[in-house]
N, C-alpha and C positions, 0 to 999 in steps of 0.2 A: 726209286722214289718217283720219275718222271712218270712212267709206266702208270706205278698208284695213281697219280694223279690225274691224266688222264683217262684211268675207268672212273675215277670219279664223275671228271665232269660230265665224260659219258652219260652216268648214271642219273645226274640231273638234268640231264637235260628230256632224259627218261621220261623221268617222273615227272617233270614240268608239263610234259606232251600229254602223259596221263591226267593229267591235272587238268588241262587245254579240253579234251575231249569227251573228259566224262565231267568236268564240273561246269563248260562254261555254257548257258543256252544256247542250241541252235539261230533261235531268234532277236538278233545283234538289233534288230532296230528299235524292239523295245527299252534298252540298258537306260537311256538318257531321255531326258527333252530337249536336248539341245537337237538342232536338226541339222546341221550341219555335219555332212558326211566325215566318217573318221576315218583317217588314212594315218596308218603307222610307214615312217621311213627308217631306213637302217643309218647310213652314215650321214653327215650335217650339210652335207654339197646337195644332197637328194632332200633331205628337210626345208632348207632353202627354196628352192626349185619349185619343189611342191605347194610352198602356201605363198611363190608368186605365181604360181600359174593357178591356182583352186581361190585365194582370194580370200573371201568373207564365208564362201561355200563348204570349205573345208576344216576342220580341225586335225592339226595335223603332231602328231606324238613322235617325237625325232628319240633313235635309242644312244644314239651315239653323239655325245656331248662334245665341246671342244678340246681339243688334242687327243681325243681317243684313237686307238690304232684298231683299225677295222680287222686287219689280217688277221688279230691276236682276240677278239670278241668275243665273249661264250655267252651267248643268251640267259638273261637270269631269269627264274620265272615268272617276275613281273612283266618281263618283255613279250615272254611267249603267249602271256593270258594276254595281254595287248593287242598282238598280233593278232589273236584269235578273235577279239571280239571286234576288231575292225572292219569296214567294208573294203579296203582296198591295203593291201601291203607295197613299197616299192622300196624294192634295193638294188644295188649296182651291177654285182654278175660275175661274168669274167672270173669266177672262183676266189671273188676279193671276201666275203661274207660265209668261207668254206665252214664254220661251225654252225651254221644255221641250216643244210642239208634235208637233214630230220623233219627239221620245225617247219621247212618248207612245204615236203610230202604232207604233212599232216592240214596243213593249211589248204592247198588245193582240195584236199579229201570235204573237208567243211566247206568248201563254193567260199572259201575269201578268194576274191581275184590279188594274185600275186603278180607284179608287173616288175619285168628285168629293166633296168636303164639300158643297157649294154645291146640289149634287140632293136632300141631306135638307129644303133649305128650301121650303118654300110658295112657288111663281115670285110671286105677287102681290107677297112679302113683298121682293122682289130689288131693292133701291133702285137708281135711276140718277146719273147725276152730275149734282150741284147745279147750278143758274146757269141749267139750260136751252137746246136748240140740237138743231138738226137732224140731231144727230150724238149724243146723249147715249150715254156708255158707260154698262157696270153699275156698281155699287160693289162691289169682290171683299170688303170689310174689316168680312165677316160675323161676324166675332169679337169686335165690341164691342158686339152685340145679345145679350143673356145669354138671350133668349125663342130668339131664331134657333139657340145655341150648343145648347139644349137640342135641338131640333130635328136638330141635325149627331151630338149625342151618338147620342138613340135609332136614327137611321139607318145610323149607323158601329156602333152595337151590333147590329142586324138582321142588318148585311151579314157580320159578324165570325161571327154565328150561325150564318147561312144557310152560309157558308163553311168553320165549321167545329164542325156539328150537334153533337161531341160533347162540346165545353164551352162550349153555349147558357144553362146555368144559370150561370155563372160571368160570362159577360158580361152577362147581362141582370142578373142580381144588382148588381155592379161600377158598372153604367148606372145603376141602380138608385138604389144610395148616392151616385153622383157627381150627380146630377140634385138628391137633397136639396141637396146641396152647395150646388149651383146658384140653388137656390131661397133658402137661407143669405144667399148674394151677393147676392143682387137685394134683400132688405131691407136689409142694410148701407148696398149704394148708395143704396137711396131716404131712409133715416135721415139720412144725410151730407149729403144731397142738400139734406133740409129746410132745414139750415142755411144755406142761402144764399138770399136774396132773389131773387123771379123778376126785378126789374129786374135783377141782378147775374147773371145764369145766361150769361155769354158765352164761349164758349169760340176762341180765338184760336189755331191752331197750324199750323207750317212747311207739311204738307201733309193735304189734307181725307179722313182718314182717321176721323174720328168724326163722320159724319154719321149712323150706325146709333145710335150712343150719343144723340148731341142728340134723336135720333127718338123712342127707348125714355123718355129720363129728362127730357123737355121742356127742352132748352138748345139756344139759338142756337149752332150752329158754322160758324165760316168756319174754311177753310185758304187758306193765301197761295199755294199753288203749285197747287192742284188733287188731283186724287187720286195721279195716278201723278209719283214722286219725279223721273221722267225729266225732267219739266218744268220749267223753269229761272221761277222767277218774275221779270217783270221789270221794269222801273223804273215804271213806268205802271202796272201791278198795285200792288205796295210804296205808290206814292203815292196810289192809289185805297181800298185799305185802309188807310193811313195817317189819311186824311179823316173813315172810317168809325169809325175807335177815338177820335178827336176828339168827333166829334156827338155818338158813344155813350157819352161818358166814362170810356171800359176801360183801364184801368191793368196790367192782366196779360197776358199774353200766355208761350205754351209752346214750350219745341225739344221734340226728338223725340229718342228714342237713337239712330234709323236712318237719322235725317236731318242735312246738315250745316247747322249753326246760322246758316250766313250771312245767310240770307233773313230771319229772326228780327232779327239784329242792325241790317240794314240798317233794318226797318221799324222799329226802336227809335230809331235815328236820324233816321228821316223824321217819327215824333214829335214826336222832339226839338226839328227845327226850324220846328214849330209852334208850340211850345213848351207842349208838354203830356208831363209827364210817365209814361213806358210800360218798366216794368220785366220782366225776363226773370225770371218763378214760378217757374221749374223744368223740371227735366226729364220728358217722358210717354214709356212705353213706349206705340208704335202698330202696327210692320209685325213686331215680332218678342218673345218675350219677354226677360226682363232675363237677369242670371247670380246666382246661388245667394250667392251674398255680399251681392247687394244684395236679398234677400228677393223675388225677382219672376221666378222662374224657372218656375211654375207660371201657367196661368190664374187661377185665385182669386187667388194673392198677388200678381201683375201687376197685376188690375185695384181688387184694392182700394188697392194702391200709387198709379194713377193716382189713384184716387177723390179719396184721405186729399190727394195734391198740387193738385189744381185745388181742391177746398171750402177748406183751409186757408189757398190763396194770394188764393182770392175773400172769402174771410170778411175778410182781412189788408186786402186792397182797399178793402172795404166800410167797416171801420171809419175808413179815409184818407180818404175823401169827402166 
């Protein structure tokens, strides 16, 4: 059955492509009178980004809404004639957006300029996947390094430049202010940060999306399932981290918006019946941002949301020990 499914989506994603190449005009700038440049983004960190750094200049079509799980995405052909008729595509890299491949090749083929976030970064800086092995992937989940993000900023402001020379003062400006921003956040987190005990700095969650973060702000991260969501963690995982939040006496542990709570609940119970007490802190925005209601619809209010949740539930911990 998974097999079927898979030539399915294959097979749409096919015909979307076909659809992309023989139905859409070559000639993208007549579609509208709006004159503001179209830029499609893949995931919401990048949507963000984009229309502070592009401003009033850009109109910007985000595909991945809040809590969607980027690793799991399969272009639907709304997306792809989007892409298509856009001037400018940008998504993240690092094989986080591995179902769009196809959709990519084909885009170049049509002169849309497609811009990787992941190429602003320093290759040294490009983490691998924790644990170790002759197989080690990248980490794509460059977005919880706020040094790296500045880095994606300046280069998506270049590119925006270079692309479109004659509102270079507007973007680099934009870049400009967003970067203080940026630098704002980075004290916050590290103020927050104080407050927790380096023996207490553990971060516990569904899948190992904040290894950039543990990197940047000195915290132990494990994720239960590894980097990509695809991964089913399983019983002998669960009980082997189970073992670990015993020795280490962690009493917190995190879901994910994008991820489903089960592996969480499960390890709370394997706890359980060691009988150490492992409660569920809350919920972390990781592969996507939140929605406008819950304050975390932005990169800054995302991650100071995260911040304020993991030091609050650790400090809470701390004082139970």
């Amino acid at each position: 059955m998974r097999d079927n499914m898979k030539h399915l989506l294959k097979f749409s994603v096919l015909i979307a492509i076909l659809l992309l190449t023989g139905c859409v005009p070559e000639d993208r700038d007549v579609q509208s009178s709006d004159e503001r440049m179209p830029v499609v983004t893949t995931t919401s960190f990048l949507t963000d980004l984009i229309e502070t750094i592009g401003g009033e200049n850009v109109s910007v079509t985000g595909l991945m809404g809040p809590g969607v799980d980027p690793h799991d995405y399969q272009p639907s052909t709304s997306d792809i004639v989007a892409m298509g008729e856009a001037e400018i595509v940008v998504y993240n890299g690092l094989t986080l957006e591995e179902r769009f491949s196809e959709v990519f090749d084909q885009l170049g083929e049509r002169d849309v300029l497609t811009l990787e976030a992941a190429e602003g970064i320093v290759s040294s800086q490009v983490l691998l996947e924790s644990g170790g092995s002759d197989t080690q992937a990248v980490d794509p989940h460059i977005w919880f390094s706020v040094n790296r993000w500045k880095q994606v900023t300046k280069y998506l402001a270049d590119e925006l430049s270079d692309h479109d020379p004659e509102n270079r003062e507007v973007y680099t400006a934009n870049a400009e202010a967003y970067l203080d921003e940026l630098k704002e956040l980075e004290t916050y987190i590290e103020t927050r940060i104080e407050e927790v005990p380096d023996t207490s700095r553990y971060l516990v969650t569904a899948h190992d999306a904040f290894q950039y973060f543990g990197e940047e702000f000195g915290f132990n991260v494990v994720g239960l399932q590894g980097m990509n969501t695809q991964t089913e963690a399983g019983t002998g995982d669960i009980s082997q981290l189970a073992s670990f939040i015993v020795d280490k006496d962690i009493h917190a542990v995190f879901v994910e918006s994008s991820v489903s709570p089960r592996s969480i609940e499960a390890l709370i119970e394997a706890a359980a019946s060691r009988g150490h007490d492992l409660q569920n802190a809350g919920e972390l925005y990781s592969d996507a941002l939140g929605s406008p209601e819950d304050d975390a619809d932005t990169y800054i209010s995302m991650y100071k949301s995260n911040i304020d949740t993991i030091v609050d539930a650790l400090n809470k911990e701390d004082q139970l020990k």
